[in-house]
PABA-907056 format. One record per residue (C-alpha): x, y, z; residue in three letters. Coordinates in nm, 4 decimals, always signed. Layout:
% PABA-907056
<atom <X Y Z> ALA> ...
//
This chain:
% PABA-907056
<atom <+0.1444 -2.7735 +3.5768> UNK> <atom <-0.1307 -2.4408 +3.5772> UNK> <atom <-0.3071 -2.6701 +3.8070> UNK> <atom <-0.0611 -2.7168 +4.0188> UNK> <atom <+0.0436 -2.3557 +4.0520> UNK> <atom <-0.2800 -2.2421 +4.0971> UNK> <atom <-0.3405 -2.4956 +4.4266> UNK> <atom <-0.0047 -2.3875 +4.5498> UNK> <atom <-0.0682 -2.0104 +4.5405> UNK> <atom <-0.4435 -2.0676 +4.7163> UNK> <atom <-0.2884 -2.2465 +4.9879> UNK> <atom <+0.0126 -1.9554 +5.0195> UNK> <atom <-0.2264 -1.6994 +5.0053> UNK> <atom <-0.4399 -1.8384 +5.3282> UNK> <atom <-0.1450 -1.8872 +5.4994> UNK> <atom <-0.0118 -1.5329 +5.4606> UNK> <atom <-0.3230 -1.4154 +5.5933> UNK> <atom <-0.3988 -1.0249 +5.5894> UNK> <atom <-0.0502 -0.8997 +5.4895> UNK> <atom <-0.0467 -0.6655 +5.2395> UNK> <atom <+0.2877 -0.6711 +5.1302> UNK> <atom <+0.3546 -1.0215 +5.1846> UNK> <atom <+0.0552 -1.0582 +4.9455> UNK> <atom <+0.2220 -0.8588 +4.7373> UNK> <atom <+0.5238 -1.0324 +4.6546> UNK> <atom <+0.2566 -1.3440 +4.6117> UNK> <atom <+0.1170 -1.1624 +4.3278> UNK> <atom <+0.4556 -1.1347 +4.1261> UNK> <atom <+0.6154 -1.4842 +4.1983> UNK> <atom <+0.2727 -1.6122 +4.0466> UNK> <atom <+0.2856 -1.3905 +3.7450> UNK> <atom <+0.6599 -1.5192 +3.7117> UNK> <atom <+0.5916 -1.8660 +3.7613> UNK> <atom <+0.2650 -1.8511 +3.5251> UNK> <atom <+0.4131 -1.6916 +3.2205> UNK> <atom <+0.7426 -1.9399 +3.2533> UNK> <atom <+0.4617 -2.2503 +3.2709> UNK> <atom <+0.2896 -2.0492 +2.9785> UNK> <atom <+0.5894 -2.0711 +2.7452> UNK> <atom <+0.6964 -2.4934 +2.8522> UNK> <atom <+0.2792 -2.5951 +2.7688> UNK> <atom <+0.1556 -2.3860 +2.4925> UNK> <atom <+0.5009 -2.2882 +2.2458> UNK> <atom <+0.7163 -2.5417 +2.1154> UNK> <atom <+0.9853 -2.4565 +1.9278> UNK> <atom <+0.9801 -2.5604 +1.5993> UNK> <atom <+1.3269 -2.6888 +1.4548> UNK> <atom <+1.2348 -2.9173 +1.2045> UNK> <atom <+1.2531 -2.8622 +0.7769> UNK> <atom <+0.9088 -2.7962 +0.6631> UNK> <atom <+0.8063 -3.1392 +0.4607> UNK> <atom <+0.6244 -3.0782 +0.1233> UNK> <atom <+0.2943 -3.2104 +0.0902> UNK> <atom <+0.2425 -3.4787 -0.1906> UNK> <atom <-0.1044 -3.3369 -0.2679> UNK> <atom <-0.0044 -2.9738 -0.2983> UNK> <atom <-0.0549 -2.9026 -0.6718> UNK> <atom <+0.2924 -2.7956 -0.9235> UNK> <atom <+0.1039 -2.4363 -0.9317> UNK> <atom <-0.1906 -2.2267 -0.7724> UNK> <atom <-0.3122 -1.9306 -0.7934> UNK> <atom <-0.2975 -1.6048 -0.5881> UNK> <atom <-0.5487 -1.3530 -0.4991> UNK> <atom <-0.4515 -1.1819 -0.7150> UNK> <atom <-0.4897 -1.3707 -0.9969> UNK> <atom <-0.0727 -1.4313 -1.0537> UNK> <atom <+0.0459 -1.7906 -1.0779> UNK> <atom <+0.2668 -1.8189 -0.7908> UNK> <atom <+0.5105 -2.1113 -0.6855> UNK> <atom <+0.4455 -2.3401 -0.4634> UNK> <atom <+0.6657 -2.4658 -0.1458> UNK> <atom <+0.8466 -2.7243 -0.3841> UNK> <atom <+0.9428 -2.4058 -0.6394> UNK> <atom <+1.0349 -2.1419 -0.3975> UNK> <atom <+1.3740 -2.3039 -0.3534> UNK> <atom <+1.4201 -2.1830 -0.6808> UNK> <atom <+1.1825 -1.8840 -0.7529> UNK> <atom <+1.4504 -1.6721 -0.9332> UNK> <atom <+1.4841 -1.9349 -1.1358> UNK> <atom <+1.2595 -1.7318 -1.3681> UNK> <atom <+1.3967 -1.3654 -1.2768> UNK> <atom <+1.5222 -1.2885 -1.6029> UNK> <atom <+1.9122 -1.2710 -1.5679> UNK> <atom <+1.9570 -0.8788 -1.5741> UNK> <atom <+1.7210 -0.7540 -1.3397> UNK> <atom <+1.9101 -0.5423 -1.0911> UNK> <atom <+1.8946 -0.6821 -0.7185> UNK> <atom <+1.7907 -0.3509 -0.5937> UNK> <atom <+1.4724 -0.4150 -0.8224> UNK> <atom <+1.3405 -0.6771 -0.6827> UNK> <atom <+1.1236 -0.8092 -0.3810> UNK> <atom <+1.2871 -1.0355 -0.1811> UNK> <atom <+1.1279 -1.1998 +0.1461> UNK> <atom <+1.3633 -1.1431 +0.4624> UNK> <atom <+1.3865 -1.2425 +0.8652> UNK> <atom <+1.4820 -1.0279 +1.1703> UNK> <atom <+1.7146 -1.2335 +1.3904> UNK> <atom <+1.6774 -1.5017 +1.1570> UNK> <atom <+1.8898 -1.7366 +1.3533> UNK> <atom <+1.6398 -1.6445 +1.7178> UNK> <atom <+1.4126 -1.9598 +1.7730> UNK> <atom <+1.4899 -1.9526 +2.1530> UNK> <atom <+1.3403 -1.7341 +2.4152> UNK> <atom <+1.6142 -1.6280 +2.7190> UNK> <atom <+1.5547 -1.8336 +3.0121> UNK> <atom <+1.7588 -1.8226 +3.3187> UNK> <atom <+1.6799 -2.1223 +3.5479> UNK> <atom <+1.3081 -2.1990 +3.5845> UNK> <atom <+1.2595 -1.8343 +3.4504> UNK> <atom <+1.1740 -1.7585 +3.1406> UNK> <atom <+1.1046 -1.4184 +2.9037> UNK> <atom <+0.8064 -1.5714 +2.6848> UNK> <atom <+0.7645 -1.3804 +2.3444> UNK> <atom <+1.1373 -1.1689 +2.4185> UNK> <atom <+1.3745 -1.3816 +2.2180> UNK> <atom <+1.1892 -1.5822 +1.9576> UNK> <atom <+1.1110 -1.3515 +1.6438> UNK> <atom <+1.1191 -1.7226 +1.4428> UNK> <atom <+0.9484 -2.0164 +1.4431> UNK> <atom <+1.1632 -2.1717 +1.1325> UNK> <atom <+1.5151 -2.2810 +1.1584> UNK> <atom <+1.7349 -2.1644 +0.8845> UNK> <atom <+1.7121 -2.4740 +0.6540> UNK> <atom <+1.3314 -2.4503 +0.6423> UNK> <atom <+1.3258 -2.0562 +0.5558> UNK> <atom <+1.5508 -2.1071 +0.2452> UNK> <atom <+1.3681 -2.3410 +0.1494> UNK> <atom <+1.0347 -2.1285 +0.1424> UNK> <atom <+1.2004 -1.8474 -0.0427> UNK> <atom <+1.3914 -1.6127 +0.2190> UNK> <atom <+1.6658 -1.4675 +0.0731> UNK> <atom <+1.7898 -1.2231 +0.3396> UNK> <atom <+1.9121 -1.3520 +0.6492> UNK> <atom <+1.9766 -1.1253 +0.9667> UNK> <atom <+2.2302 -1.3174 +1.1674> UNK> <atom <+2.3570 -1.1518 +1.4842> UNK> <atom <+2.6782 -1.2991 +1.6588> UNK> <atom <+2.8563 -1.2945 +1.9688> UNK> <atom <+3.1774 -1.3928 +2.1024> UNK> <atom <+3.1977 -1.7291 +2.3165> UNK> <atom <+3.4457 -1.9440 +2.3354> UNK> <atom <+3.6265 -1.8576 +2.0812> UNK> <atom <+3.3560 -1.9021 +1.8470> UNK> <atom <+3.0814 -1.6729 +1.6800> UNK> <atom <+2.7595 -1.7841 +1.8060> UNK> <atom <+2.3913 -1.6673 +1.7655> UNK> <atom <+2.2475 -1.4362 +2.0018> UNK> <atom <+1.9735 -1.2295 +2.0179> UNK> <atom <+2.0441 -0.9640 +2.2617> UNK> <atom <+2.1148 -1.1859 +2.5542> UNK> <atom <+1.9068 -1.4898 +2.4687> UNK> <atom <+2.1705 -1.7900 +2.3068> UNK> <atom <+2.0570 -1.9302 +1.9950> UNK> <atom <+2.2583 -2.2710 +2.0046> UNK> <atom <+2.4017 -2.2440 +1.7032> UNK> <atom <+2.7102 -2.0677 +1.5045> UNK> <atom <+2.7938 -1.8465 +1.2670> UNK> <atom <+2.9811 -2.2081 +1.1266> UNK> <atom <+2.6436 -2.4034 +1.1761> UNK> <atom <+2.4606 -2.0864 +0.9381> UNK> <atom <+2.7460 -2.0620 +0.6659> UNK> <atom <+2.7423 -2.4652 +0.6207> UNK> <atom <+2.3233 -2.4371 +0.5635> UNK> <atom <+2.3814 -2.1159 +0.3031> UNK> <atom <+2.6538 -2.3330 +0.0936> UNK> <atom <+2.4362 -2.6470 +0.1034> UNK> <atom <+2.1572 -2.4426 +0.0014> UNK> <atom <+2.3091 -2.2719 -0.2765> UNK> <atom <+2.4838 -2.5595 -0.4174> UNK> <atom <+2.1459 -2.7628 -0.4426> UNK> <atom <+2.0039 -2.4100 -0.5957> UNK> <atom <+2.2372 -2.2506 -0.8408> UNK> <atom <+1.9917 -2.0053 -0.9571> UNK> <atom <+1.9287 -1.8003 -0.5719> UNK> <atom <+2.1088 -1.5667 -0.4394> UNK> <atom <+2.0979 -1.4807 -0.0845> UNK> <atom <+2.1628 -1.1644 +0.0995> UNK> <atom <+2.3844 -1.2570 +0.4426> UNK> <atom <+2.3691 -0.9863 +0.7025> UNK> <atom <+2.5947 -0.9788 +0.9578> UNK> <atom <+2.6409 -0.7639 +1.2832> UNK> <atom <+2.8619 -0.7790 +1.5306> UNK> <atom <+2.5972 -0.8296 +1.8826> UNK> <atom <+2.7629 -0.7591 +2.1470> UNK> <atom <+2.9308 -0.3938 +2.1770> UNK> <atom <+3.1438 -0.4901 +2.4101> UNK> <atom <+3.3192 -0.7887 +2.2100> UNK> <atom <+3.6608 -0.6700 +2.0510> UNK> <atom <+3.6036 -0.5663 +1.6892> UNK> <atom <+3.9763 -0.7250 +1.5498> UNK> <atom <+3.8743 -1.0451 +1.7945> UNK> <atom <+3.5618 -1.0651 +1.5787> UNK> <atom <+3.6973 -0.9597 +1.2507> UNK> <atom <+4.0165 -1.2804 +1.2971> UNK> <atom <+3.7142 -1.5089 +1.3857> UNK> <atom <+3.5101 -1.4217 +1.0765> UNK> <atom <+3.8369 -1.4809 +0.8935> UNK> <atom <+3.8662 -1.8045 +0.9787> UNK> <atom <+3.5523 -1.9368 +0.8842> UNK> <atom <+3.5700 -1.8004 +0.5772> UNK> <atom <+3.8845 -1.9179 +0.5581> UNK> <atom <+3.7374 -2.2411 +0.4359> UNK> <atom <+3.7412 -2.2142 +0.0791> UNK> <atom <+3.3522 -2.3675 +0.0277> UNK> <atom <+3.2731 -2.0546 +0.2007> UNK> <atom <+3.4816 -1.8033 +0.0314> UNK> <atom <+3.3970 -1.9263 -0.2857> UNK> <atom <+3.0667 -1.8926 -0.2353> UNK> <atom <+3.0414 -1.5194 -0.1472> UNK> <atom <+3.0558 -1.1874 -0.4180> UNK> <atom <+3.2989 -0.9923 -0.3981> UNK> <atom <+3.2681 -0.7033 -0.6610> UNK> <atom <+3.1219 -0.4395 -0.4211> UNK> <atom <+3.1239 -0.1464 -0.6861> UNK> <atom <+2.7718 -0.0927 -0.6733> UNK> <atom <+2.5392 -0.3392 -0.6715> UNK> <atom <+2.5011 -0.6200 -0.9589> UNK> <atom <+2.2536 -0.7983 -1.1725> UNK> <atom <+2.1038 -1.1478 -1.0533> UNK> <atom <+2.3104 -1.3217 -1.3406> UNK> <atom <+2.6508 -1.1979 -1.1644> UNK> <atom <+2.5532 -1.3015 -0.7886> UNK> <atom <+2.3616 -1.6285 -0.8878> UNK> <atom <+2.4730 -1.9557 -0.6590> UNK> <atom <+2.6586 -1.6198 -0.4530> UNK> <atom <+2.6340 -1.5068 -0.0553> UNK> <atom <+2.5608 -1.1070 -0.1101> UNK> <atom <+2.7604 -1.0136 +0.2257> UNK> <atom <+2.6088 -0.7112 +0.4359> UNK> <atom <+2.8417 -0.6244 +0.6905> UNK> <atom <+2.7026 -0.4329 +1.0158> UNK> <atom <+3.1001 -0.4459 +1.1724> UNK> <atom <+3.3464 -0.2412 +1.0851> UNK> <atom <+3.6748 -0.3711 +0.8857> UNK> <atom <+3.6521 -0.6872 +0.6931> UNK> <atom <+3.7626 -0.5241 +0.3521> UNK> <atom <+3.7728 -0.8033 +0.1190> UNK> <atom <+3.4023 -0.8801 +0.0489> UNK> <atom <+3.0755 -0.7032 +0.0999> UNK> <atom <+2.8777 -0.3984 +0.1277> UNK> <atom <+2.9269 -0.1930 +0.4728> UNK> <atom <+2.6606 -0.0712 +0.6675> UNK> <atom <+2.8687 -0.0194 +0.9848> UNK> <atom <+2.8593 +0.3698 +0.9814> UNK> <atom <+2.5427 +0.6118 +1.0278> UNK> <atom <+2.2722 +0.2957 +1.0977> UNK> <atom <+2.0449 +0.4341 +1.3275> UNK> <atom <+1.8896 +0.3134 +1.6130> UNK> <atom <+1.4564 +0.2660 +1.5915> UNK> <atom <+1.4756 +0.5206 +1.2612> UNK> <atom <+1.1341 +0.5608 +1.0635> UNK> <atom <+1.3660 +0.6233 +0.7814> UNK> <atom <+1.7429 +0.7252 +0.7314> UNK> <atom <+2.0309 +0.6624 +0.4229> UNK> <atom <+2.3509 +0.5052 +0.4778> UNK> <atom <+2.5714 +0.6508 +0.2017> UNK> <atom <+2.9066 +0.4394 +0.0650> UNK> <atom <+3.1268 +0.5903 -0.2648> UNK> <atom <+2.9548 +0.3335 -0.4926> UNK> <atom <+2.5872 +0.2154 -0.2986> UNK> <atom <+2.3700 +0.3030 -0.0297> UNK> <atom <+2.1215 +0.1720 +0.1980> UNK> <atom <+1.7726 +0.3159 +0.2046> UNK> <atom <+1.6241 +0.1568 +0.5631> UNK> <atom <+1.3379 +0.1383 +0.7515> UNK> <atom <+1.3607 +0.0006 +1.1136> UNK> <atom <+1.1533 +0.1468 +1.3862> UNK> <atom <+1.1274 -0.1400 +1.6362> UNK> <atom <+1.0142 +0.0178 +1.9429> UNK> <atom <+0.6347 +0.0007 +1.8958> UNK> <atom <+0.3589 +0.2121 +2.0630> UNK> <atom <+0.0727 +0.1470 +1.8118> UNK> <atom <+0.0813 -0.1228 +1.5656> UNK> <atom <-0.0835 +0.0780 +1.2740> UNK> <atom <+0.2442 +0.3004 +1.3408> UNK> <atom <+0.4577 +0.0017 +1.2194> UNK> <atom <+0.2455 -0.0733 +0.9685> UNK> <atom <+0.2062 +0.2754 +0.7880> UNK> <atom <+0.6212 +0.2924 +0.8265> UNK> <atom <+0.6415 -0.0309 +0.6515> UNK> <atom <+0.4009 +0.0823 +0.3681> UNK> <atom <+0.6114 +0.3818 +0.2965> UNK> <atom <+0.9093 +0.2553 +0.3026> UNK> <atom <+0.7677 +0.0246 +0.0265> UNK> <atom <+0.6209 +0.2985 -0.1173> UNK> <atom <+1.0077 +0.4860 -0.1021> UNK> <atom <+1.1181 +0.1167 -0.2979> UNK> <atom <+0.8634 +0.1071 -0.5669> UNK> <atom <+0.9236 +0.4782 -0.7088> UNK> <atom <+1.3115 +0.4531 -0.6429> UNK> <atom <+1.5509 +0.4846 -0.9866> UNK> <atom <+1.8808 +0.4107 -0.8132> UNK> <atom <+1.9680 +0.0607 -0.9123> UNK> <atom <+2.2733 +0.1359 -0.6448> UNK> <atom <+2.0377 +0.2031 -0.3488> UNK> <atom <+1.9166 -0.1272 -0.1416> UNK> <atom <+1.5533 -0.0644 +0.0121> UNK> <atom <+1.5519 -0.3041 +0.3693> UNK> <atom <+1.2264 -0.2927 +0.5169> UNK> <atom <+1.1742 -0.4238 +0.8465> UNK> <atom <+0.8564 -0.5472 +0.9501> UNK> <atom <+0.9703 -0.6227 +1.2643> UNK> <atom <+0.9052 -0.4662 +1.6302> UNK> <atom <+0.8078 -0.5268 +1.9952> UNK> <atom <+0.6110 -0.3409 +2.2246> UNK> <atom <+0.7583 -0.2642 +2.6043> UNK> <atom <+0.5127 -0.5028 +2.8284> UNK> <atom <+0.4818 -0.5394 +3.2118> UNK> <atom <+0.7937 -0.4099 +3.3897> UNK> <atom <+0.9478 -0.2612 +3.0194> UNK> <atom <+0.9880 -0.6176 +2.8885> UNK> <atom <+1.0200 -0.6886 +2.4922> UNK> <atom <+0.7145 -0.8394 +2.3694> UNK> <atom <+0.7672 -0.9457 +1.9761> UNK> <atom <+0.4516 -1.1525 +1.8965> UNK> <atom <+0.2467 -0.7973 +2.0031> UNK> <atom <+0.3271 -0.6637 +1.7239> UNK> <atom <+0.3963 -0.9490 +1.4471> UNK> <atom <+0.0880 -1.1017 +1.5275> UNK> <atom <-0.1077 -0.7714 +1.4152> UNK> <atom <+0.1460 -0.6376 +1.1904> UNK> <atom <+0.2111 -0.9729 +0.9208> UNK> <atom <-0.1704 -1.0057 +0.8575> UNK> <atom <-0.1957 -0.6543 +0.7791> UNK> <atom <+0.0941 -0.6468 +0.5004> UNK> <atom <+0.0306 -0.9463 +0.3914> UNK> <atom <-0.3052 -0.8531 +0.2547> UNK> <atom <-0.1961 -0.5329 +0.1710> UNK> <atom <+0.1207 -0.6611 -0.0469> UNK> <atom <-0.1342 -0.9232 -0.2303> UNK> <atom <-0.3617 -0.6713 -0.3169> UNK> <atom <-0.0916 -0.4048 -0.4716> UNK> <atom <-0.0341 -0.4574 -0.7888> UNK> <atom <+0.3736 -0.5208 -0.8557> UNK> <atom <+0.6159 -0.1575 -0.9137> UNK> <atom <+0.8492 -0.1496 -1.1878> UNK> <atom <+1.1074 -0.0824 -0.9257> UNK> <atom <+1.0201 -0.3839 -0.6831> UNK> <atom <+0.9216 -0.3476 -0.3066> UNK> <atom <+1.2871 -0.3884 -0.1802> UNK> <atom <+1.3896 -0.6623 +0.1058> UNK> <atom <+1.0880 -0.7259 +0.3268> UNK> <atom <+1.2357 -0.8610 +0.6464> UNK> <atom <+0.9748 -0.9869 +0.8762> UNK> <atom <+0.9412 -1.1702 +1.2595> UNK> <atom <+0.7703 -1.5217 +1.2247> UNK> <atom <+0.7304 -1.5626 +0.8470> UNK> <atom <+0.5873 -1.8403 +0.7181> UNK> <atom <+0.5272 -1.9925 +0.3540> UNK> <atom <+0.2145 -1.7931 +0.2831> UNK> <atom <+0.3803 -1.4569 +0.3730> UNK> <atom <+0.6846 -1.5711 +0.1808> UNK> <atom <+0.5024 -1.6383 -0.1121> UNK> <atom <+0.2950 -1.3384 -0.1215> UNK> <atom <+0.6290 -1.1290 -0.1148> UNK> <atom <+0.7396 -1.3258 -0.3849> UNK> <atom <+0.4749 -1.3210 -0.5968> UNK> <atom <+0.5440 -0.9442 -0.6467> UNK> <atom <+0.8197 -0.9928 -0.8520> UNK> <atom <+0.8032 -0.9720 -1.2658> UNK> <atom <+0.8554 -1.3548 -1.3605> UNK> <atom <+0.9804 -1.4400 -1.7399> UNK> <atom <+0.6660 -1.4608 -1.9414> UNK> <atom <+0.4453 -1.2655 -1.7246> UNK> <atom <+0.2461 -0.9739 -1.8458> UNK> <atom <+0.4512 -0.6709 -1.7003> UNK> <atom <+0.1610 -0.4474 -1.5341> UNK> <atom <+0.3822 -0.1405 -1.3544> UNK> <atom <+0.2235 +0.0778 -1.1255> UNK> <atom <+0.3644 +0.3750 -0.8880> UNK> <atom <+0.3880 +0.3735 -0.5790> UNK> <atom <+0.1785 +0.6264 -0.3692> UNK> <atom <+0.3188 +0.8352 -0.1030> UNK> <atom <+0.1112 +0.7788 +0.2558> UNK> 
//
């Protein structure tokens, strides 16, 4: 397909001749046509469950000398979280857009590396240990479906609930965190409050999430439960709001309810990478020295830097930015207070289980540290 191009564009180019502007706009439809052929040949999405390996061992170790679990085990890794360890105080492994394995394409068109912040589906990232899932929905059709921004995700809020409940019926002893936010500002906040209602309407749903939101519990209470975020307004009868005061690419800001608060990180718009990563490692810092068992540390990993003609590009910065905490997060030893929700773009099994080795397991020798400032 290159090939082709490439044979095209010499013959165009001899037959424009000397005009400069004509050559011009020969320039551009290349670049367009080369970065669409780019994303068809060399990315593949990847939609398929993870399959364990028969070979891989019951247990390994980490660098740093921890037993960690392997991918069989992380469906369950707080299995061994002793039963009253606040949620607040531990470190949980997290995606951006979790639902976003599509770039947006319109036609033969497409935005490579401007959609697509994952390269697991939903199923597979439970299953290596994320516990916080970012799932951003739009109106269509009468349905809530998964967008990011204006790429479709072809799938629904329905298609993410019915994964969650399988998951946590086949894993009693997880928990997972289920963010929420309403995508589109546009879309009718009652519209999308009646349609959330009637998926949860279902009772396997319902059942399924906590709804005690005075303050925020110990594992043993939200076990087997959906731990609802909610970044809409309204919805009254389950989870913890964070509709009011979230701001918008924030190195650091507080959102403040009677009984909880979130402490978040999320400064997306990326200039230089080492920016994003010295955020991320204070905000961990912020986590690990924290004594508020009623404040929720979210940490996102996650950015893009503004490419040619102010287009997204997310793999500029994960690509440099995952590497860089992941060695850093293997090397620190584990806070008494836990690193908080680390929600990342692409994770993968070795991230996931280098976030979760940082928590304090039944059995193992508790070795506290603080956290320092940077």
């Amino acid at each position: 397909m290159k090939k082709t191009v490439q044979n095209l564009a010499g013959r165009c180019w001899n037959l424009i001749g000397q005009s400069k502007g004509m050559k011009s706009l020969m320039i551009i439809a290349l670049s367009i046509s080369m970065v669409s052929c780019s994303n068809d040949e060399v990315e593949s999405v990847n939609t398929s469950v993870e399959k364990p390996k028969e070979e891989v061992p019951a247990e390994e170790k980490s660098n740093t000398g921890k037993k960690f679990t392997n991918y069989y085990s992380l469906k369950k890794w707080m299995e061994r979280i002793p039963n009253y360890t606040d949620i607040t105080k531990m470190t949980i492994p997290g995606t951006h857009n979790s639902g976003a394995l599509f770039d947006y394409k319109a036609g033969p068109i497409g935005l490579q590396n401007a959609g697509k912040t994952q390269n697991y589906n939903i199923t597979a990232q439970l299953n290596m240990g994320v516990r916080f899932l970012d799932i951003r929905c739009k109106i269509v059709k009468n349905k809530l479906v998964i967008y990011h921004g204006i790429a479709d995700q072809k799938q629904t809020l329905y298609d993410v609930l019915t994964v969650v409940e399988k998951f946590l019926s086949e894993n009693p002893s997880e928990f997972i965190f289920l963010s929420i936010k309403k995508e589109d500002d546009k879309d009718s906040l009652a519209e999308f409050q009646r349609l959330l209602r009637s998926y949860f309407s279902n009772n396997k749903f319902w059942d399924r999430v906590y709804k005690n939101n005075n303050g925020f519990p110990y594992l043993k209470d939200v076990r087997g439960k959906i731990v609802l975020i909610k970044r809409f307004g309204g919805f009254d009868e389950a989870g913890y709001s964070a509709a009011y005061g979230w701001m918008d690419d924030s190195e650091n800001f507080i959102i403040r309810n009677n009984n909880y608060s979130f402490n978040v990180q999320d400064a997306y718009i990326v200039t230089y990478t080492d920016d994003k990563v010295n955020n991320s490692k204070k905000q961990m810092a912020r986590a690990g020295n924290s004594t508020n068992k009623n404040e929720l540390f979210l940490n996102f990993y996650s950015g893009y830097k503004k490419m040619f003609g102010r287009i997204p590009n997310v793999r500029s910065v994960s690509t440099y930015v995952n590497p860089k905490l992941n060695s850093y997060v293997a090397k620190t030893k584990s806070p008494q207070s836990g690193f908080g929700v680390c929600i990342l773009d692409f994770i993968d099994e070795s991230l996931s289980k280098t976030i979760v080795n940082k928590n304090i397991f039944q059995g193992d020798p508790v070795d506290f540290v603080e956290c320092d400032e940077f």
